[in-house]
DSSP file (Angstrom, degrees, kcal/mol; ACC not computed):
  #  RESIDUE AA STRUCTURE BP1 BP2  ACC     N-H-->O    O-->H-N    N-H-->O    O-->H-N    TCO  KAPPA ALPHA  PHI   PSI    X-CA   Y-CA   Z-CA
    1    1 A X              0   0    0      0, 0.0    30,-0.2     0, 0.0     3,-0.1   0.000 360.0 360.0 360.0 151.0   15.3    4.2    8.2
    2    2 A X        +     0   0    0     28,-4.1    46,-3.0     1,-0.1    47,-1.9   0.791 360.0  35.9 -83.9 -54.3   12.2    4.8   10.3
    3    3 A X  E     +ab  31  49A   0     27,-2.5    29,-1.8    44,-0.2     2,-0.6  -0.778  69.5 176.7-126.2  66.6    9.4    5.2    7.8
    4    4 A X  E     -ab  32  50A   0     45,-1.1    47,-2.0    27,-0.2     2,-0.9  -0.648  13.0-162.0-106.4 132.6    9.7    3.0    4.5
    5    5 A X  E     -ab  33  51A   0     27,-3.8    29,-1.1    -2,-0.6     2,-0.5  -0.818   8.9-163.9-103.6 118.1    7.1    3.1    2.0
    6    6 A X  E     +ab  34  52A   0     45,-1.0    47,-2.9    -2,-0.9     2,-0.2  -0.830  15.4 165.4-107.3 128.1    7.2    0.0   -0.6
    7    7 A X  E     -a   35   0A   0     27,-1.6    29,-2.5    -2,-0.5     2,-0.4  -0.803  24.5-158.3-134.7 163.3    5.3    0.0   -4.0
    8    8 A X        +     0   0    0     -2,-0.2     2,-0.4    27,-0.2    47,-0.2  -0.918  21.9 171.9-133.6 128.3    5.0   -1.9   -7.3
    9    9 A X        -     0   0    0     -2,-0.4    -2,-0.0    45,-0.1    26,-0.0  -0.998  26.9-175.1-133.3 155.4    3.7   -0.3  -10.0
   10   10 A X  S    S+     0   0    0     -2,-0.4    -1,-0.1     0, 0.0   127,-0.1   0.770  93.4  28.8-105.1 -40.4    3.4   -1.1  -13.9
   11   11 A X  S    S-     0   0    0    125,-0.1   128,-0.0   128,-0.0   126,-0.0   0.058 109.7-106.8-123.1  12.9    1.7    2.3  -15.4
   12   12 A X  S  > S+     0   0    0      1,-0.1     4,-2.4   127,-0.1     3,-0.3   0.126  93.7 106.0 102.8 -20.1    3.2    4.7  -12.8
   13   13 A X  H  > S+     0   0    0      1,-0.3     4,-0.7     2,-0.2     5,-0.1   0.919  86.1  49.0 -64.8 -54.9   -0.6    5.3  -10.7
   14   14 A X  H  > S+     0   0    0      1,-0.3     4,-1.4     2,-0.3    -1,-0.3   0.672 109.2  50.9 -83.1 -39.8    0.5    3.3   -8.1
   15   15 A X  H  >>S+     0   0    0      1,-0.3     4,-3.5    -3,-0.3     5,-0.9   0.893 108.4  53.1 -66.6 -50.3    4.1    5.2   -7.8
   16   16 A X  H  X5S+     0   0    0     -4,-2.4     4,-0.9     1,-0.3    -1,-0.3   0.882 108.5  48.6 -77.0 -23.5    2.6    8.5   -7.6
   17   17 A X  H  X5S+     0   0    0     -4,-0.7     4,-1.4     2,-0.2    -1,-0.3   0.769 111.4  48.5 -64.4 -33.6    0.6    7.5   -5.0
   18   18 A X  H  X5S+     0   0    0     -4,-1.4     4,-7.9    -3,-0.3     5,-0.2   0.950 109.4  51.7 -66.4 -60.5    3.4    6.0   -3.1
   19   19 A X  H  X5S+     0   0    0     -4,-3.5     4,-1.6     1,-0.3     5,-0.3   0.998 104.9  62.9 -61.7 -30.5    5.3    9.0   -3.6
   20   20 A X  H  <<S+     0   0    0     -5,-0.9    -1,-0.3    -4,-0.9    -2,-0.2   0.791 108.7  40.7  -5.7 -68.4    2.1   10.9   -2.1
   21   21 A X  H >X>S+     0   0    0     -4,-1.4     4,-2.0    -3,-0.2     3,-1.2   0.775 109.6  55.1 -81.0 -47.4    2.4    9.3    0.9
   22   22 A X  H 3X5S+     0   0    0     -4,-7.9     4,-1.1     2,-0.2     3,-0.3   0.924 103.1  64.1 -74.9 -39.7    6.1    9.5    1.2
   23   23 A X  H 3<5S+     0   0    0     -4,-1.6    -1,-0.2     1,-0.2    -2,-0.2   0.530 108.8  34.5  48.9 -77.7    5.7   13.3    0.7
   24   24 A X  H X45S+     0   0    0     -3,-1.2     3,-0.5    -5,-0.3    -1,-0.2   0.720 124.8  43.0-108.7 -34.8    3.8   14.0    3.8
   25   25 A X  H ><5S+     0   0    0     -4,-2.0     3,-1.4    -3,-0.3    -2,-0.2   0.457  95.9  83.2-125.2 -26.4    5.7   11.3    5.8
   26   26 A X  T 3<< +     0   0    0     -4,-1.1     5,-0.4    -5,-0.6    -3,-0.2   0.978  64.7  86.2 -31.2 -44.7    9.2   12.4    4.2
   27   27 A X  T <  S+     0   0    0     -3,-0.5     2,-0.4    -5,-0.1    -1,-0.2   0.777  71.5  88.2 -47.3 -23.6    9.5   15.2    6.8
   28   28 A X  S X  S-     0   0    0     -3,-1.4     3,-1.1     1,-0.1   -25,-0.1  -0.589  83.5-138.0 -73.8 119.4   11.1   12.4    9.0
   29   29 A X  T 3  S+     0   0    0     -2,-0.4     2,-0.9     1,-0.3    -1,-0.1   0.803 101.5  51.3 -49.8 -42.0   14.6   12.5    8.2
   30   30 A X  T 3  S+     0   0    0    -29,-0.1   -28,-4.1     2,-0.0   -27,-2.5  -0.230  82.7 116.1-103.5  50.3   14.6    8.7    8.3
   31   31 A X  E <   -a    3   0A   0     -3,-1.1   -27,-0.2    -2,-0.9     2,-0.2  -0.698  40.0-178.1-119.5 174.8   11.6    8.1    5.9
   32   32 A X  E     -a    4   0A   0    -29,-1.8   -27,-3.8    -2,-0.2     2,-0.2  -0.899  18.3-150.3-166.3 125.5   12.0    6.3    2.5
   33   33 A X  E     -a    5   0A   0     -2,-0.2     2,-0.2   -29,-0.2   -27,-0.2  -0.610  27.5-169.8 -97.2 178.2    9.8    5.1   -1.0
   34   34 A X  E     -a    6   0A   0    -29,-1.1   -27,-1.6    -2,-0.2     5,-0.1  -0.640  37.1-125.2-162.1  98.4   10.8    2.5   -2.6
   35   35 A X  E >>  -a    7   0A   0    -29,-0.2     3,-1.9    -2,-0.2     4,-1.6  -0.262  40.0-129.9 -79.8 127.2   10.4    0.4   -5.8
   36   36 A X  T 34 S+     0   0    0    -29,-2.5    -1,-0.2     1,-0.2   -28,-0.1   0.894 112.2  62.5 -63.4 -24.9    9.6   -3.1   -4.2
   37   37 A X  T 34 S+     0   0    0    -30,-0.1    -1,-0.2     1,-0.1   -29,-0.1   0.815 105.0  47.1 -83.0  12.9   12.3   -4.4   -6.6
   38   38 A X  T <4 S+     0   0    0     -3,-1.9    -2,-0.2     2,-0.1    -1,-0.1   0.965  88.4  98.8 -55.9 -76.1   14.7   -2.0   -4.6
   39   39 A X     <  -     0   0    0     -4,-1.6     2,-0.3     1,-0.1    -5,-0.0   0.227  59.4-154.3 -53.9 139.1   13.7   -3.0   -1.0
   40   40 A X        -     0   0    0      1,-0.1     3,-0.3     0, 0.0     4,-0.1  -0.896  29.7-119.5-117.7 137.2   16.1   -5.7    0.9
   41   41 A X  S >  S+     0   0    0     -2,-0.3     3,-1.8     1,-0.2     4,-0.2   0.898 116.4  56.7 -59.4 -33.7   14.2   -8.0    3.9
   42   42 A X  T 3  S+     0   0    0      1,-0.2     3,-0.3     2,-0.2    -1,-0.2   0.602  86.0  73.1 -84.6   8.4   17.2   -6.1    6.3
   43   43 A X  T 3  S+     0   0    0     -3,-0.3    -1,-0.2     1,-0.2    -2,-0.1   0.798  90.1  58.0 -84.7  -8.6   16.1   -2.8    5.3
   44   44 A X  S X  S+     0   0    0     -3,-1.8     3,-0.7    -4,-0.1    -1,-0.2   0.505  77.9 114.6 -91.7  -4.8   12.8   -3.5    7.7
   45   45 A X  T 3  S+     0   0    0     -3,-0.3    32,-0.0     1,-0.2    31,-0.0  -0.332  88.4   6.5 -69.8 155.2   15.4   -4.0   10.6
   46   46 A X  T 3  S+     0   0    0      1,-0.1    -1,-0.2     2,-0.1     2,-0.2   0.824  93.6 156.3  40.1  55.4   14.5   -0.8   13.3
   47   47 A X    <   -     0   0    0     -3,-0.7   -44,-0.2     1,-0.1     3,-0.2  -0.617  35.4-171.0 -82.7 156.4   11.5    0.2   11.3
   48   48 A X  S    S+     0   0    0    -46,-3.0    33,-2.6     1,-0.6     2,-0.3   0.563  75.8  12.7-140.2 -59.7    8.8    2.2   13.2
   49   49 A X  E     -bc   3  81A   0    -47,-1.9   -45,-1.1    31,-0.2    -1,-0.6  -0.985  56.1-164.7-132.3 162.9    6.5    1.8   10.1
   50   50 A X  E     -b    4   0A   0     31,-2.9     2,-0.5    -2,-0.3    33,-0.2  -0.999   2.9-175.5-122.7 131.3    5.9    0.2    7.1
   51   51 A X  E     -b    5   0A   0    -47,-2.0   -45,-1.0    -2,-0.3     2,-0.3  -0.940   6.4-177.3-115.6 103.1    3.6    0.9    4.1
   52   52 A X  E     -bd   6  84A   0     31,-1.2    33,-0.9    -2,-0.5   -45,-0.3  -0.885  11.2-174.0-110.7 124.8    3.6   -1.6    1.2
   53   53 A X        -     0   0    0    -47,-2.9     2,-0.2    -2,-0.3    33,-0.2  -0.740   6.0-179.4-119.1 161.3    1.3   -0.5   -1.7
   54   54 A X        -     0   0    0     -2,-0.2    33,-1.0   -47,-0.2     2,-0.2  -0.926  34.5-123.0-144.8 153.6    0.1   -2.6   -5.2
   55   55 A X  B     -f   87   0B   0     31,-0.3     2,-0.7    -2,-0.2     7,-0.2  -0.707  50.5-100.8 -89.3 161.4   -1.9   -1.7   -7.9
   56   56 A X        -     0   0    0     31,-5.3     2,-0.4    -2,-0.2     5,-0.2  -0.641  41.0-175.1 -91.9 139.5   -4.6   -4.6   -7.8
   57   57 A X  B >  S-G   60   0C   0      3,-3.1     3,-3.0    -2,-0.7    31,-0.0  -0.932  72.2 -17.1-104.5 132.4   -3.6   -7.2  -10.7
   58   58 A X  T 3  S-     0   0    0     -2,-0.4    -1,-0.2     1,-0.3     3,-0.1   0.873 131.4 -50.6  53.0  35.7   -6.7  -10.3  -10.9
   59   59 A X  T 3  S+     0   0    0      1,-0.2    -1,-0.3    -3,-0.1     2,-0.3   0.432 127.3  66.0 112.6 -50.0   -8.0   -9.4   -7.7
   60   60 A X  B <  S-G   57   0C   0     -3,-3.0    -3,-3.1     1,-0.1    49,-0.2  -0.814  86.6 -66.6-128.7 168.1   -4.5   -9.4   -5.6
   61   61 A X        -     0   0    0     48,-0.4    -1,-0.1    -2,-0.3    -5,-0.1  -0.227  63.6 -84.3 -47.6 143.4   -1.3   -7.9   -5.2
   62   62 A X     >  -     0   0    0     -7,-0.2     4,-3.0     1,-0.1    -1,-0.1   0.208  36.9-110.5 -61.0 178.9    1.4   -8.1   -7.9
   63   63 A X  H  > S+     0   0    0      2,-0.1     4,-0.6     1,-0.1    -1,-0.1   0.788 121.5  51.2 -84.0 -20.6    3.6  -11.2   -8.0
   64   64 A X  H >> S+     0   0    0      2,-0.2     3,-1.2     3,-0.1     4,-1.0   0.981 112.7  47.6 -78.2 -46.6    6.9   -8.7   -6.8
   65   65 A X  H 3> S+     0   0    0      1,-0.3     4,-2.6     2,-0.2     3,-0.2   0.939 116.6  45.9 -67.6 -35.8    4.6   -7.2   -3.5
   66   66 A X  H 3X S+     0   0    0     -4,-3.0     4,-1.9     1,-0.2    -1,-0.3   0.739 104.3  55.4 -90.0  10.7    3.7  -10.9   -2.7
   67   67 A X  H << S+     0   0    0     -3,-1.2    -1,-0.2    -4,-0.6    -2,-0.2   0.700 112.9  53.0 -87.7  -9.0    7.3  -12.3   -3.1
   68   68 A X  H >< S+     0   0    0     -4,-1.0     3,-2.8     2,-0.2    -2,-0.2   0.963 102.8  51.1 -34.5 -98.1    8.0   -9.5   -0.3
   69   69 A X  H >< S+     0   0    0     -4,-2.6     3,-2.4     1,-0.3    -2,-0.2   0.508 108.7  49.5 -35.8 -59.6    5.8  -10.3    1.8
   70   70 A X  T 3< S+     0   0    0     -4,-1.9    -1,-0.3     1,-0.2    -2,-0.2   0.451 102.4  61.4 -53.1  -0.6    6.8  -14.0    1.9
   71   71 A X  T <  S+     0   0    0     -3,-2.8     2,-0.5     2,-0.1    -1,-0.2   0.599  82.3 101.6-100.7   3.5   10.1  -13.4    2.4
   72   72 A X  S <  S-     0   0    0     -3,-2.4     4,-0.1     1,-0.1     5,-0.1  -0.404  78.0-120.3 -62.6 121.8    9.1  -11.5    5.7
   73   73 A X    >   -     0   0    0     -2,-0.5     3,-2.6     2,-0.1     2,-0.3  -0.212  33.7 -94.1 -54.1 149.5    9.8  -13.9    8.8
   74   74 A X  T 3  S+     0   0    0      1,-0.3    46,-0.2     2,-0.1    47,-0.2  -0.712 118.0  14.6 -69.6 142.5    7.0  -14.8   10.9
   75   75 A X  T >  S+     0   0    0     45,-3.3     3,-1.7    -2,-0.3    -1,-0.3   0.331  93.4 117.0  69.1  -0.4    7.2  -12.1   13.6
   76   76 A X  T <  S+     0   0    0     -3,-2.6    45,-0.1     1,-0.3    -2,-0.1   0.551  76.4  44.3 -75.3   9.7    9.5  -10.1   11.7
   77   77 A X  T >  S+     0   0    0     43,-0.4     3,-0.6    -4,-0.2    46,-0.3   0.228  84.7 133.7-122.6   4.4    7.2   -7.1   11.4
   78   78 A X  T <  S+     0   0    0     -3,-1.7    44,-0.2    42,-0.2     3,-0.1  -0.580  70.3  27.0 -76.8 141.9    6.4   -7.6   15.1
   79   79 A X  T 3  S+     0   0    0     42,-0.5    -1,-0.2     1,-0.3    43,-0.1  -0.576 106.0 131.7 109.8 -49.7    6.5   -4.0   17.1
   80   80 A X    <   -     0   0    0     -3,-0.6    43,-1.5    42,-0.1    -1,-0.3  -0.284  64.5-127.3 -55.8 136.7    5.6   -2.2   13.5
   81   81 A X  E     -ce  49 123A   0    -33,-2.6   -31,-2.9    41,-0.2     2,-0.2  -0.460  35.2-169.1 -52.7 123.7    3.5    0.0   12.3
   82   82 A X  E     + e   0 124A   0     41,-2.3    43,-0.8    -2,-0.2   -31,-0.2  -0.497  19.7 150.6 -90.8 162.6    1.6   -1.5    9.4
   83   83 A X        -     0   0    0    -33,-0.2   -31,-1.2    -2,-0.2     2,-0.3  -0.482  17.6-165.0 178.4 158.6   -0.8    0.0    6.7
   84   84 A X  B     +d   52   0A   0     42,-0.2    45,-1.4   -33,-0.2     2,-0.2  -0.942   7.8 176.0-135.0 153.9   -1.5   -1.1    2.8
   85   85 A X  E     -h  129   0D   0    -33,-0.9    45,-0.3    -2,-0.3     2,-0.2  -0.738   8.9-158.7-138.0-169.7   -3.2    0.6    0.0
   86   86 A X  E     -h  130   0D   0     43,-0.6    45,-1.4    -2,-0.2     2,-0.4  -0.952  13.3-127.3-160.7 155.0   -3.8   -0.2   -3.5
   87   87 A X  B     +f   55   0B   0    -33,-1.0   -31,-5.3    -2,-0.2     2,-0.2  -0.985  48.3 115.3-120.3 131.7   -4.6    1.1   -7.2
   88   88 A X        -     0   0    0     -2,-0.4    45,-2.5    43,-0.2     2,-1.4  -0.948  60.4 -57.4-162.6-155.6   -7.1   -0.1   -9.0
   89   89 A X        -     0   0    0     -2,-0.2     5,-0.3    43,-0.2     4,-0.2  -0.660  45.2-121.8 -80.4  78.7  -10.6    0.4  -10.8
   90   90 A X    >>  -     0   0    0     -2,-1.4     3,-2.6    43,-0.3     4,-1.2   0.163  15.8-134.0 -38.4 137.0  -13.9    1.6   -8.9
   91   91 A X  T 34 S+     0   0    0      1,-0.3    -1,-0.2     2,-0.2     9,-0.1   0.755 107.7  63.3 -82.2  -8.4  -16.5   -0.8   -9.4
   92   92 A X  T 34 S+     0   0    0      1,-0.2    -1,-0.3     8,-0.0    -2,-0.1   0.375 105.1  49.7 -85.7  16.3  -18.8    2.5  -10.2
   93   93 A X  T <4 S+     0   0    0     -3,-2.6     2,-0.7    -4,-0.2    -2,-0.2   0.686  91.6 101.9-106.3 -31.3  -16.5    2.9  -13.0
   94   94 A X     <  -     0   0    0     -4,-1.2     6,-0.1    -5,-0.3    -1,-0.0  -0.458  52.3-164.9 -74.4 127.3  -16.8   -0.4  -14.1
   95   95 A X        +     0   0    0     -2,-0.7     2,-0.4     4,-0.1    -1,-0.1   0.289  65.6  74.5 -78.3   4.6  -18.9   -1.2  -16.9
   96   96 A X     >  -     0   0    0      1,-0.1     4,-2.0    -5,-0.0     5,-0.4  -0.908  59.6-155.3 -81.7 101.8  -19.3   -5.3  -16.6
   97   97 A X  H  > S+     0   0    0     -2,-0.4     4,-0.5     2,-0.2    -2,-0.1   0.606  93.9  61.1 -54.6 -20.2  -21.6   -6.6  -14.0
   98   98 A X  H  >>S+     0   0    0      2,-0.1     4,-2.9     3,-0.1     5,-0.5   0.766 113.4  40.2 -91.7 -62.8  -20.0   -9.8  -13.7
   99   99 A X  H  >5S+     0   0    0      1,-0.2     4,-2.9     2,-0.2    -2,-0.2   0.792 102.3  56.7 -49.4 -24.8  -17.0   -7.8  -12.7
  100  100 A X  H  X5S+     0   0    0     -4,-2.0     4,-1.8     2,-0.2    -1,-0.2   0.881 117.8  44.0 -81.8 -50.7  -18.3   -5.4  -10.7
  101  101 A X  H  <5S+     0   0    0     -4,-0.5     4,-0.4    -5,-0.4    -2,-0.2   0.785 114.8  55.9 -72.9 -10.2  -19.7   -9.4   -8.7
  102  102 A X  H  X5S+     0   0    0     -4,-2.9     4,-3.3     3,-0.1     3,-0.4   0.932 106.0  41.6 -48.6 -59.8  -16.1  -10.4   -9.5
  103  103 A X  H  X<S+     0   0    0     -4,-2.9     4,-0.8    -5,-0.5    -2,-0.2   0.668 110.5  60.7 -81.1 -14.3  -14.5   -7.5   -7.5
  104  104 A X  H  < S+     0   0    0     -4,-1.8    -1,-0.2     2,-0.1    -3,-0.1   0.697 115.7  33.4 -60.8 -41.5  -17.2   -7.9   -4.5
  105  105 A X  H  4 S+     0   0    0     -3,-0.4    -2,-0.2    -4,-0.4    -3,-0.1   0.850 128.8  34.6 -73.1 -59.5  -16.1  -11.4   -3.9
  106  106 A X  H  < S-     0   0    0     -4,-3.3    -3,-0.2    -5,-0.2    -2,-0.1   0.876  93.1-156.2 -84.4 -36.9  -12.5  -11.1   -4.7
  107  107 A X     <  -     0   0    0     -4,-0.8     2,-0.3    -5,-0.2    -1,-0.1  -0.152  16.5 -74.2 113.7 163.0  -11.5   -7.8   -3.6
  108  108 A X     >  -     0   0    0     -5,-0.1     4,-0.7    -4,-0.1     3,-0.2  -0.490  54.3 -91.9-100.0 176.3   -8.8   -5.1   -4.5
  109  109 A X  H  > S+     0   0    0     -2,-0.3     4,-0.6     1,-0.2   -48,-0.4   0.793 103.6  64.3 -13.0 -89.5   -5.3   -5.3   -3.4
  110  110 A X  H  > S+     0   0    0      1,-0.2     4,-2.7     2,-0.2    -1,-0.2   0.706  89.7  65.3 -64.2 -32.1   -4.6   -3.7   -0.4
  111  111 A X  H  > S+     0   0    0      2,-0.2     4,-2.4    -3,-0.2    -1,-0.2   0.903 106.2  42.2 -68.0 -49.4   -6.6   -6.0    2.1
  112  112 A X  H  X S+     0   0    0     -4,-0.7     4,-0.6    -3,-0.2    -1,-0.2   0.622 114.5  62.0 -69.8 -10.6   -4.4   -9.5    1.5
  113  113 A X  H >X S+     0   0    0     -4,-0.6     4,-3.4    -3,-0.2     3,-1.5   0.948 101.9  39.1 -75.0 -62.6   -2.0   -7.1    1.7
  114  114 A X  H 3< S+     0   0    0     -4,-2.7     4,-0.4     1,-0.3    -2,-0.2   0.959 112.9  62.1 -39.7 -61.7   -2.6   -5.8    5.3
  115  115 A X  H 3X S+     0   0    0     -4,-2.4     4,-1.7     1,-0.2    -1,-0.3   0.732 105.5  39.5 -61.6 -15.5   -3.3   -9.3    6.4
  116  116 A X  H <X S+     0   0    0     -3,-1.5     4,-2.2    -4,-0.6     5,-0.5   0.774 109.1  58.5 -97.6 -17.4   -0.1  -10.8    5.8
  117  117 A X  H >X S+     0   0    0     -4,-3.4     3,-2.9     2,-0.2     4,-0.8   0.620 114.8  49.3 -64.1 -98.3    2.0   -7.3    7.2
  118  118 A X  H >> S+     0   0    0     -4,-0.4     4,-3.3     1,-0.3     3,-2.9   0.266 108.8  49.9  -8.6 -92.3   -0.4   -8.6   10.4
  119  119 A X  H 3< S+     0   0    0     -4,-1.7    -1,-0.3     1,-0.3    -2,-0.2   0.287 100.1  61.4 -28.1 -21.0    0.9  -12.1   10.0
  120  120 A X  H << S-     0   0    0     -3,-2.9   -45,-3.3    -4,-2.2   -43,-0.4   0.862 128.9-100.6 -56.7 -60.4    4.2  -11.0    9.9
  121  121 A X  H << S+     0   0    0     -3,-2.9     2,-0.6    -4,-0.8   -42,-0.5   0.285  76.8 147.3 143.5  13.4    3.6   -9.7   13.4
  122  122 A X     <  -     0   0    0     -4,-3.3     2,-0.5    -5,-0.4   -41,-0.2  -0.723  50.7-119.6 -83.6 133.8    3.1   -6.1   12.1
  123  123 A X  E     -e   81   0A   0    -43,-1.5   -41,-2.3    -2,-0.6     2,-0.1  -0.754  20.3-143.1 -40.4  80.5    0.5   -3.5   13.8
  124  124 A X  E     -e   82   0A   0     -2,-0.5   -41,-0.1     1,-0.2     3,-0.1  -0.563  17.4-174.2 -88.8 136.3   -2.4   -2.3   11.3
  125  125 A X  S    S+     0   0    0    -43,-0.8     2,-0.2     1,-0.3    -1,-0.2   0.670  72.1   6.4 -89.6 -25.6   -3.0    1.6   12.2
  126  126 A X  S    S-     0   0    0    -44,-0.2    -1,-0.3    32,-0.0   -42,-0.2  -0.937  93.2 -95.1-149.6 176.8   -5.9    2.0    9.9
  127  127 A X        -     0   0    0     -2,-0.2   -16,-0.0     1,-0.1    -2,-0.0  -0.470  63.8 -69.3 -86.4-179.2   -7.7   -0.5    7.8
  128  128 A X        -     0   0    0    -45,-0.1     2,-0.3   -43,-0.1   -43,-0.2   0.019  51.3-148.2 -36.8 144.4   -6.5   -0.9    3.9
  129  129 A X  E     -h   85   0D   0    -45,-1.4   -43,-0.6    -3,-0.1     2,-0.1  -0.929   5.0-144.9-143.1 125.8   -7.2    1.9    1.5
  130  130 A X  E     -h   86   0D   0     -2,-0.3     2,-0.2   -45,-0.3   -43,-0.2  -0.242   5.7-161.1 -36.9 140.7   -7.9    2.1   -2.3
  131  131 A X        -     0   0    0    -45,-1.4     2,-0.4    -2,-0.1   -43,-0.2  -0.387  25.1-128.2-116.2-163.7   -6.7    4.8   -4.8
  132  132 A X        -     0   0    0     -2,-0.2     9,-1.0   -45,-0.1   -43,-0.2  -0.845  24.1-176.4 -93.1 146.2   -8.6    5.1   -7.9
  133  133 A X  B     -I  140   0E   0    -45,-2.5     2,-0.4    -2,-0.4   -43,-0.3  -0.525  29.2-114.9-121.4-179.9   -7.5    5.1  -11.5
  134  134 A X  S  > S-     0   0    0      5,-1.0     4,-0.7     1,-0.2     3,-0.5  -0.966  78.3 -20.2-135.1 142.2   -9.3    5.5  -14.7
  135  135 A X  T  4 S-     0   0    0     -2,-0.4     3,-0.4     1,-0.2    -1,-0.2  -0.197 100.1 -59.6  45.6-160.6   -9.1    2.6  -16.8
  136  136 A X  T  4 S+     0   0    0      1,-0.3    -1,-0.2    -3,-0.1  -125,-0.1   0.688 133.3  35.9 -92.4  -3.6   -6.8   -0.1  -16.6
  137  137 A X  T  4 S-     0   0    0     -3,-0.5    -1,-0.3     1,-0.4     2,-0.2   0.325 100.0-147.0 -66.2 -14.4   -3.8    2.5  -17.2
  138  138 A X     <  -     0   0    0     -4,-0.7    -1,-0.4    -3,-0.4     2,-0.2  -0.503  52.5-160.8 101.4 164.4   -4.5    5.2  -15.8
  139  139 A X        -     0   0    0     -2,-0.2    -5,-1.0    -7,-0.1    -1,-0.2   0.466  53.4-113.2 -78.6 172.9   -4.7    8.2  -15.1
  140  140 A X  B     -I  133   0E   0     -7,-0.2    -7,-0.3    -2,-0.2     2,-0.1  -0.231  35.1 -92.6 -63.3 179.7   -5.4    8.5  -11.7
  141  141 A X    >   -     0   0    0     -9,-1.0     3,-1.5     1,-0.1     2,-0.5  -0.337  49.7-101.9 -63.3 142.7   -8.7    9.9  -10.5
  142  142 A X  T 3  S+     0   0    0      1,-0.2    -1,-0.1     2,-0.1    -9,-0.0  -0.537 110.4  27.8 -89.0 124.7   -8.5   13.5  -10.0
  143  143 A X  T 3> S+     0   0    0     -2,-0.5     4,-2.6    -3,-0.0     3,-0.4  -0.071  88.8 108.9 132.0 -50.4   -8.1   14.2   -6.4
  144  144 A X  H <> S+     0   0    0     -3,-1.5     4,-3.4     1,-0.2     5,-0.3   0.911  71.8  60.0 -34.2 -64.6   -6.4   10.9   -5.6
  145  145 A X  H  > S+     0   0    0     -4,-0.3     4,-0.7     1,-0.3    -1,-0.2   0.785 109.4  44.9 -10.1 -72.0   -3.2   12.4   -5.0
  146  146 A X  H >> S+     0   0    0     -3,-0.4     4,-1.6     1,-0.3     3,-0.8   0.801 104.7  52.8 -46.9 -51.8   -4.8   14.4   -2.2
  147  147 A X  H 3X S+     0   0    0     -4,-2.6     4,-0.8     1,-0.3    -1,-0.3   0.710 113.2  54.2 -80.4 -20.7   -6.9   12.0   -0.3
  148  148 A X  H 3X S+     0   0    0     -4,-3.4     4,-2.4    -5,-0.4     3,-0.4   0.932 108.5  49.5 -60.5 -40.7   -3.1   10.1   -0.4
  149  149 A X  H XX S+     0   0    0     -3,-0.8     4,-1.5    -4,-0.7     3,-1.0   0.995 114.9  46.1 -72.4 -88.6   -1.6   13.2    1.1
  150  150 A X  H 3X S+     0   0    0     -4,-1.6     4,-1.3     1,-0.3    -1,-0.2   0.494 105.3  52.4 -44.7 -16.0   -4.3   13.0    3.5
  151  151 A X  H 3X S+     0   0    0     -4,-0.8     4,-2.2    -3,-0.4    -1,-0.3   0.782 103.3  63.3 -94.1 -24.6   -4.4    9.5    4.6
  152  152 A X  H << S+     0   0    0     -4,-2.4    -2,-0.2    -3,-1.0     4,-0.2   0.646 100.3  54.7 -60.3  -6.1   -1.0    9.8    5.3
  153  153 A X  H  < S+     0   0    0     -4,-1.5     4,-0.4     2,-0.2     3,-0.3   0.893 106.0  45.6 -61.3 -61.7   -1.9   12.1    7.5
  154  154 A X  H >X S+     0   0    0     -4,-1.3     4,-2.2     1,-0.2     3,-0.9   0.814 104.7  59.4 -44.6 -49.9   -4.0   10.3    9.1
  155  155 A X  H 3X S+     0   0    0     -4,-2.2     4,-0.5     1,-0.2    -1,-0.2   0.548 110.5  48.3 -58.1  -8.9   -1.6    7.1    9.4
  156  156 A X  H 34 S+     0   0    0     -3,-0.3    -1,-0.2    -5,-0.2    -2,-0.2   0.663 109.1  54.6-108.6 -10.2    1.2    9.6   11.3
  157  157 A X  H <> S+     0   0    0     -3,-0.9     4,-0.9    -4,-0.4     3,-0.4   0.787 110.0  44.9 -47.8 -57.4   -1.7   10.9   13.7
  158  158 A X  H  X S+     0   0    0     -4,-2.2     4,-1.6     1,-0.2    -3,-0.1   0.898 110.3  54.7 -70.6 -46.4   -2.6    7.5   14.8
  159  159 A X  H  < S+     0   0    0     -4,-0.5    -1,-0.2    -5,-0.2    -3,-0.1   0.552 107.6  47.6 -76.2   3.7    1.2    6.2   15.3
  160  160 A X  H  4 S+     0   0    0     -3,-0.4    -1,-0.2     2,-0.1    -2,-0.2   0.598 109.8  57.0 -88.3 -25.4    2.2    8.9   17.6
  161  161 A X  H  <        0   0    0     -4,-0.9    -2,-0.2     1,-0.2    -3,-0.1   0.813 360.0 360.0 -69.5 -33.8   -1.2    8.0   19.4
  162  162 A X     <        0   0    0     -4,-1.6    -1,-0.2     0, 0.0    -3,-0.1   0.497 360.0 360.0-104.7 360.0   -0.1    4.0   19.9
């Protein structure tokens, strides 16, 4: 496989986003989604890119994306294409003010994601991206889908370009 896109989800947002992605990136005979508890650490061997998504739990990535991630060798991601996204809650949707200064400090999902696919040794092509939900279930936002469609677009523009 070429092109594998790795996801966790609990309420499905996060999946449908994934498969979004995978979708548009599909067309490549050697592309792949993936439920992270599916994915095996040799399944990254002769990867071109990788895309690991989470919906954000407390702040970070679920406990399956980040037992991934540590089991990536240092350097094991080196020569790959990276990128991370996430699902979570818009802080103009949220209706706490201490959360909305929670989520300003602490952050969604996808960004501690991207930094450790770096730390692997992995290549980020664009920075982290958010998806939106509505509540803490779902559904997604309407629209999301698209703008998935469409950064994946982007992410396969920029990796024939490096």
């Amino acid at each position: 496989m070429k092109i594998l896109i790795i996801y966790d989800s609990f309420f499905g947002n996060t999946e449908q986003i994934a498969r979004a992605i995978g979708n548009v990136l599909g067309t490549h005979k050697d592309a792949g989604t993936l439920r992270v508890s599916d994915a095996k650490q040799e399944q990254l061997t002769g990867l071109e890119l990788l895309i690991v998504g989470s919906p954000t739990r407390a702040f970070r990535p679920t406990e399956a994306i980040n037992n991934f991630l540590k089991g990536i060798a240092l350097g094991g991601l080196k020569g790959v294409k990276v990128a991370a996204f996430d699902t979570g809650i818009a802080m103009s949707d949220m209706k706490s003010s201490a959360l909305r200064i929670l989520v300003k400090i602490a952050g969604y999902a996808a960004k501690p994601i991207a930094g450790r696919l770096k730390k692997k040794g992995g290549d980020l092509v664009l920075p982290p991206e958010g998806f939106w939900v509505k509540g803490t279930e779902g559904p997604l936002k309407e629209g999301e889908l698209e703008r998935a469609a469409e950064w994946a677009k982007r992410i396969n523009e920029v990796r024939k370009l490096c």
